[in-house]
C-alpha positions in Angstrom: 122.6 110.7 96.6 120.8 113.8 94.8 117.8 113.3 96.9 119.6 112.9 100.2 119.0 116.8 101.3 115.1 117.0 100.3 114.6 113.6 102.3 116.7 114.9 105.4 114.9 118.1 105.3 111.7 116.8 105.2 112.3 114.3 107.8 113.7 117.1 109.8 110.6 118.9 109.4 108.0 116.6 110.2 110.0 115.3 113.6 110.8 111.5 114.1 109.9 108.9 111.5 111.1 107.7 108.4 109.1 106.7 106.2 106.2 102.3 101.0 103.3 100.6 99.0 101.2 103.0 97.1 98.0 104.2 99.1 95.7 102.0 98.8 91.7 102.3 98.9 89.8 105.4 99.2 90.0 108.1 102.2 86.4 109.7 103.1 85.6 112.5 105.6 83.4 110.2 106.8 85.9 107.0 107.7 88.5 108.8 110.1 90.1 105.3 110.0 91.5 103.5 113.5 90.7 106.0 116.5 94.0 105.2 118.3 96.4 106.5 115.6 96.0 110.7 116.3 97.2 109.6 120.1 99.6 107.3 118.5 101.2 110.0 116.5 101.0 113.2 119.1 102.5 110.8 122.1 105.6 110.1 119.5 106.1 113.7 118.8 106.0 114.8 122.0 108.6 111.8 122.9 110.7 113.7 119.7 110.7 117.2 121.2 110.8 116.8 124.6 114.7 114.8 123.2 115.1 117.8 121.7 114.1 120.4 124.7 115.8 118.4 127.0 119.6 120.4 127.7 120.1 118.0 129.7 120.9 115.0 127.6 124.7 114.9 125.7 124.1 114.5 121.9 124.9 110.9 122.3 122.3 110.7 124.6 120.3 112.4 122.4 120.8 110.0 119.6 120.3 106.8 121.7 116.6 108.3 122.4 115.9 109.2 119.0 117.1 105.2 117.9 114.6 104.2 120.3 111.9 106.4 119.6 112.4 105.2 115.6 112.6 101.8 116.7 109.7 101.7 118.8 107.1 103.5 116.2 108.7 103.0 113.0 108.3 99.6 110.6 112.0 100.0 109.3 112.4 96.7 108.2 109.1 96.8 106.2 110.5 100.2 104.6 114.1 99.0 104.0 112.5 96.6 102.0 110.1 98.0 100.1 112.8 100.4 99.3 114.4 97.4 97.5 111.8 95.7 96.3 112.8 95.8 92.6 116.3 94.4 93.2 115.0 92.2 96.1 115.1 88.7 93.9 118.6 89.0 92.7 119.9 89.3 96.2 122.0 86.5 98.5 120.8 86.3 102.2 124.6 87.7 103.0 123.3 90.9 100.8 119.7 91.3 102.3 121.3 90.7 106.1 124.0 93.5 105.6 121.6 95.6 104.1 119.1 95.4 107.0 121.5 95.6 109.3 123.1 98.9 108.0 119.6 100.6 107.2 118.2 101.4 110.6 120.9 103.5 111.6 121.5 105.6 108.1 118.3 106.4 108.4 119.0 107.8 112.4 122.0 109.5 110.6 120.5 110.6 107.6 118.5 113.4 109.8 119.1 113.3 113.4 121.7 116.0 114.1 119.2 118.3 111.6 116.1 118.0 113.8 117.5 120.1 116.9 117.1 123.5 113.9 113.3 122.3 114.5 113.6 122.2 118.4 111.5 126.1 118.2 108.9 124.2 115.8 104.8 123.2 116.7 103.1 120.0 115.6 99.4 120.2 115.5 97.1 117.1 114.6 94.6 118.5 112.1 92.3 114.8 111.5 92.8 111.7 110.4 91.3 109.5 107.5 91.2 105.5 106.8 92.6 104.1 103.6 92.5 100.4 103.1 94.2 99.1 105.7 96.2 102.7 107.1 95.2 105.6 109.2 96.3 108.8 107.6 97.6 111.4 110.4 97.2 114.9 109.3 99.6 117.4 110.6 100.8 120.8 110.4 104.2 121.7 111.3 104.7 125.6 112.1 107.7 127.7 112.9 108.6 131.4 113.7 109.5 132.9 110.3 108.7 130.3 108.2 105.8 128.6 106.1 104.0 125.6 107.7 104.6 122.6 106.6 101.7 120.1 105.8 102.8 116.3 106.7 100.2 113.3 106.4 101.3 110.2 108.3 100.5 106.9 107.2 100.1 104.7 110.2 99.3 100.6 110.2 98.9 98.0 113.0 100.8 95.2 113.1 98.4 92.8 115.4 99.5 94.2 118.4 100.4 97.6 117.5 100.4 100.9 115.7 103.9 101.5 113.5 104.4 104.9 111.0 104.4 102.9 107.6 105.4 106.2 105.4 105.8 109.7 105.3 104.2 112.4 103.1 105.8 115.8 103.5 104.7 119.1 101.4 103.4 116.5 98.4 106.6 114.3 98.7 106.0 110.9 99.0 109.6 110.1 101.5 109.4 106.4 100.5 109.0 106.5 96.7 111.6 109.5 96.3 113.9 107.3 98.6 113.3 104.3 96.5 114.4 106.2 93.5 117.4 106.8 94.6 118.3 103.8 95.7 117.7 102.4 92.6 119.6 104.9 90.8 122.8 104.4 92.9 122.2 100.8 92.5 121.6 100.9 88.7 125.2 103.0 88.5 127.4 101.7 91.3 126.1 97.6 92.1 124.1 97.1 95.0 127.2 96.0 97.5 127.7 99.4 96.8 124.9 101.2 98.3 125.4 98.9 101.8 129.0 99.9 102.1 128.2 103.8 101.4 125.4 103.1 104.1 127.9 101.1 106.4 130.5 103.9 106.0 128.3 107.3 106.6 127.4 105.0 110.2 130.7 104.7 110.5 131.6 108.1 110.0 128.6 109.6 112.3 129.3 107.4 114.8 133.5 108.7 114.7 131.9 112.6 114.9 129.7 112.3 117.8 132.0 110.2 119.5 134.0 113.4 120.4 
């Protein structure tokens, strides 16, 4: 998928989270939006590095933290399916079940083994602005020898509690460039398609860090 490597790298970049409806409303200086979000979002990246910092933990290990972390603070079904949402009415149940079932852990795949090249990396909250109904989450990731990174994290409650509902990295909208290419590898290769390429790059990371 051609935009596979910007998504992964971005991801990478900004720590934890995958990424969704347009924003919607208008962000002020003066509506910083729901208080508890900046805690939200510093307590998940520190959960991210200190998985990463820890030597301790095998790279299974590792992984099974990170699948928790994502799980935890990430609305992945929400995002699967917005990422569908154009070929979501032509689907069976059988489709939409495989495909939710499948999506949770590409998306651990797509980027997990990349985020320990961001282990020497800083995460600073910079402020935070409503929009509609989302908390934006402003944040600057900074390396040795590199350019910072800006990242804006769009975070929503559920009822009972805060989930990452998108990711902007650099300018890049993670959810509408993801959406694109799944439509594009749907539009070319059938949508049982896409679920069996996501089903067999699980397969395949779960094979390599078996060893």
């Amino acid at each position: 998928m051609k935009h596979l490597v910007l998504i992964t790298a971005a991801l990478a970049a900004a720590l934890p989270a995958f990424p969704a409806a347009a924003q919607v409303g208008t962000a002020t200086a003066a509506n910083p939006g729901d208080p508890a979000a900046r805690p939200f979002i510093d307590g998940m990246i520190g959960e991210g590095f200190g998985v990463l910092r820890d030597k301790s933990l095998s790279k299974a290990a590792a992984r099974a933290k990170f699948r928790a972390i994502l799980t935890k603070n990430v609305a992945l079904d929400d995002i699967g399916m917005r990422l569908i949402r154009r070929q979501k009415a032509t689907l069976s149940p059988a489709q939409l079940d495989a495909y939710r079932a499948a999506f949770p852990e590409f998306v651990l795949n797509a980027y997990a083994d990349r985020l320990y090249d961001y282990a020497d990396a800083k995460v600073q909250v910079q402020r935070t602005l409503g929009r509609g109904p989302f908390t934006e989450v402003y944040t600057r990731v900074t390396r040795p020898g590199a350019q910072p990174i800006d990242t804006i994290w769009q975070v929503k409650s559920d009822g009972s509690r805060l989930m990452v509902n998108n990711l902007v990295v650099a300018g890049v909208n993670l959810s509408l460039t993801q959406e694109a290419d799944f439509a594009s590898y749907i539009s070319k290769n059938g949508f049982d398609a896409l679920v069996t390429f996501m089903k067999s790059a699980n397969a395949k990371s779960l094979a390599v860090n078996a060893k």
